[in-house]
Each structure stands twice: as structure tokens, then as C-alpha cells.
C-alpha positions as CSV (number, residue, x, y, z in Angstrom):
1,X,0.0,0.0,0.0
2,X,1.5,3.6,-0.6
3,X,0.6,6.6,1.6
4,X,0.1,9.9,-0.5
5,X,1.9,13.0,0.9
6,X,0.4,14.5,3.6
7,X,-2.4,17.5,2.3
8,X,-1.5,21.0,3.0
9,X,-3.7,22.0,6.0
10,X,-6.5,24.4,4.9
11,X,-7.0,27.8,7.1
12,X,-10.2,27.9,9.1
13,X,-12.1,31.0,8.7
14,X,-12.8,32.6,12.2
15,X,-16.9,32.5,12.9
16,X,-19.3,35.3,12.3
17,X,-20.8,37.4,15.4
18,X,-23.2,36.0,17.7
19,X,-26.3,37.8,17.4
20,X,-29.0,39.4,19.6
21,X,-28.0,39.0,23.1
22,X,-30.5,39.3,25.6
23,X,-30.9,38.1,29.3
24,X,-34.7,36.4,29.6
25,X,-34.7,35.1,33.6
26,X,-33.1,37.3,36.2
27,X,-33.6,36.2,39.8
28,X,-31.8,37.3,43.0
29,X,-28.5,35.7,41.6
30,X,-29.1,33.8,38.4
31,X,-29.2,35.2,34.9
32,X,-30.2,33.4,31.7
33,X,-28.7,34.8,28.5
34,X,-30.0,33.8,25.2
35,X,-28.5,34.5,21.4
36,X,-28.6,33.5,18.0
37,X,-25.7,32.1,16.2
38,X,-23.8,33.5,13.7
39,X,-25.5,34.1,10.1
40,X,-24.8,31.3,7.8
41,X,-22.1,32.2,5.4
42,X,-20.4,35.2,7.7
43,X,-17.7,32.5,8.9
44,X,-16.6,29.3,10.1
45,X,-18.0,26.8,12.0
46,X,-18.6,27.7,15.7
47,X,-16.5,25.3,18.5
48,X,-17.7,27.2,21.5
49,X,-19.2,30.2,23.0
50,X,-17.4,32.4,25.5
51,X,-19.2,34.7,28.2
52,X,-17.6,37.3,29.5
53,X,-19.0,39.7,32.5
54,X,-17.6,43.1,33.4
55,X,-19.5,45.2,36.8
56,X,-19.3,49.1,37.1
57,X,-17.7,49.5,41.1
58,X,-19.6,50.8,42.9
59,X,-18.2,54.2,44.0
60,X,-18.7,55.6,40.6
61,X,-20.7,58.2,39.5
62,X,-22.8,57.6,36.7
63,X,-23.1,60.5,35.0
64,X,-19.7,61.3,34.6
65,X,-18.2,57.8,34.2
66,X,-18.9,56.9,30.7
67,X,-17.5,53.1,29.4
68,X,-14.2,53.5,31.3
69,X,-15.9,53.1,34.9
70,X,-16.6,48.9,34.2
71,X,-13.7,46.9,35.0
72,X,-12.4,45.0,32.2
73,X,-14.3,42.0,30.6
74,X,-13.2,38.9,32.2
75,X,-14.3,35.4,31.1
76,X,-17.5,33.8,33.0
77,X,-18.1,31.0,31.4
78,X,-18.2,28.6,28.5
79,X,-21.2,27.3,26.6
80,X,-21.9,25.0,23.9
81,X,-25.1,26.0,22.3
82,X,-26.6,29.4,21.9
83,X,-27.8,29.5,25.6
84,X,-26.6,29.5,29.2
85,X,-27.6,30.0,32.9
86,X,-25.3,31.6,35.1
87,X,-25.8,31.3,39.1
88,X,-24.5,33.1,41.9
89,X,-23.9,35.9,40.2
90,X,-23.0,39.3,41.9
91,X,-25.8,41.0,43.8
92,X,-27.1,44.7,43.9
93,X,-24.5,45.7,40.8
94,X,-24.4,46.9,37.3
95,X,-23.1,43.6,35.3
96,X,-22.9,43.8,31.4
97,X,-22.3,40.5,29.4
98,X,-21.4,39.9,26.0
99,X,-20.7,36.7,23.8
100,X,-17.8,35.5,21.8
101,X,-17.5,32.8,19.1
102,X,-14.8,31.0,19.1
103,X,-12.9,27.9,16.5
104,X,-9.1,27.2,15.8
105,X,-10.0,30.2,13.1
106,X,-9.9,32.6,16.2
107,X,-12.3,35.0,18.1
108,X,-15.4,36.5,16.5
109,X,-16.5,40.0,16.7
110,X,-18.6,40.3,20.3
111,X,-22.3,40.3,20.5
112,X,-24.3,43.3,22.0
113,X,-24.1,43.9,25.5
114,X,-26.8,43.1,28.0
115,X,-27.3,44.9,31.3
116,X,-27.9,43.3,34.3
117,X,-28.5,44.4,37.6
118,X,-29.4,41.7,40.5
């Protein structure tokens, strides 16, 4: 039997952005967060989703903090399909959330942002 030459690996395209973010439970310290998947044809195949959380501290004033007052996004979680609850989650603060796509490709774009406060 003879073996062929190994193929040339093919690049994998990176996926397209998760779309429509939105939280649909909130409870005292659980959130649910619901999106849709990338659009077909706007990039590779998804592998997995990542959350990421960031919180606004809070000492700061909100009219004059802007998008620098959150402390930088920090990973939450990881999820398989486009859907995830999240317990004990931090009470009695401003939390935003976003999704990332992610493959051997690379990162996608992030979704919206959702607010939360519990």
C-alpha cells in the first residue's frame, strides 16, 4: 500500500458574530442569556461560545463615568449551544455581558451587550 503525501492544511475561517444578546430570567442571583448564532455564510464553524462579565464598582458616578468606569471583561463561562444560565452571580451591581464565538480560526466580533442588575 503507498501513503500519498500529507495535504496542506487548509486555514479555518474565524466565525461570524453571535447575534441578539438578551438576558430572559433574572432572579436574585441567576441570569439566563439567550443569542442567536452566527449568520450562515459570515464564517466558520462555531466550536464554542465564551461569556464574559464586566461590573461598574460601585463608587462611581454615573453621570460622569462613561464606558471606562466597568472593570475590564473577564471570562464567565463557557457554553456550547446558543444559551446559558449563570448562578451566583453578583448581587445589587451593574453587570454587562457579551458573547464570543470562538474555533481554531480565532475569536469573533462580540455580541451586544446586555445589562444586568441583580
Amino acid at each position: 500500500m503507498r501513503w500519498a503525501p500529507r495535504a496542506t492544511a487548509k486555514p479555518v475561517d474565524a466565525p461570524g458574530q453571535p447575534r441578539e444578546l438578551r438576558s430572559d430570567l433574572e432572579t436574585a442571583d441567576t441570569v439566563r442569556l439567550v443569542w442567536r448564532s452566527p449568520a450562515a455564510g459570515t464564517g466558520g464553524r462555531v466550536r464554542t461560545y465564551v461569556i464574559e462579565r464586566r461590573q461598574r464598582p460601585e463608587s462611581v458616578d454615573d453621570q460622569t463615568a462613561g464606558d471606562t468606569a466597568f472593570s475590564p471583561w473577564r471570562q464567565v463561562e463557557l457554553a456550547f449551544d446558543p444559551a446559558i444560565t449563570l448562578e451566583s452571580q453578583p448581587r445589587g451591581q451593574q453587570l454587562e455581558y457579551r458573547v464570543i464565538a470562538h474555533n481554531r480560526g480565532g475569536p469573533s466580533p462580540p455580541t451586544n451587550t446586555v445589562e444586568v442588575v441583580l
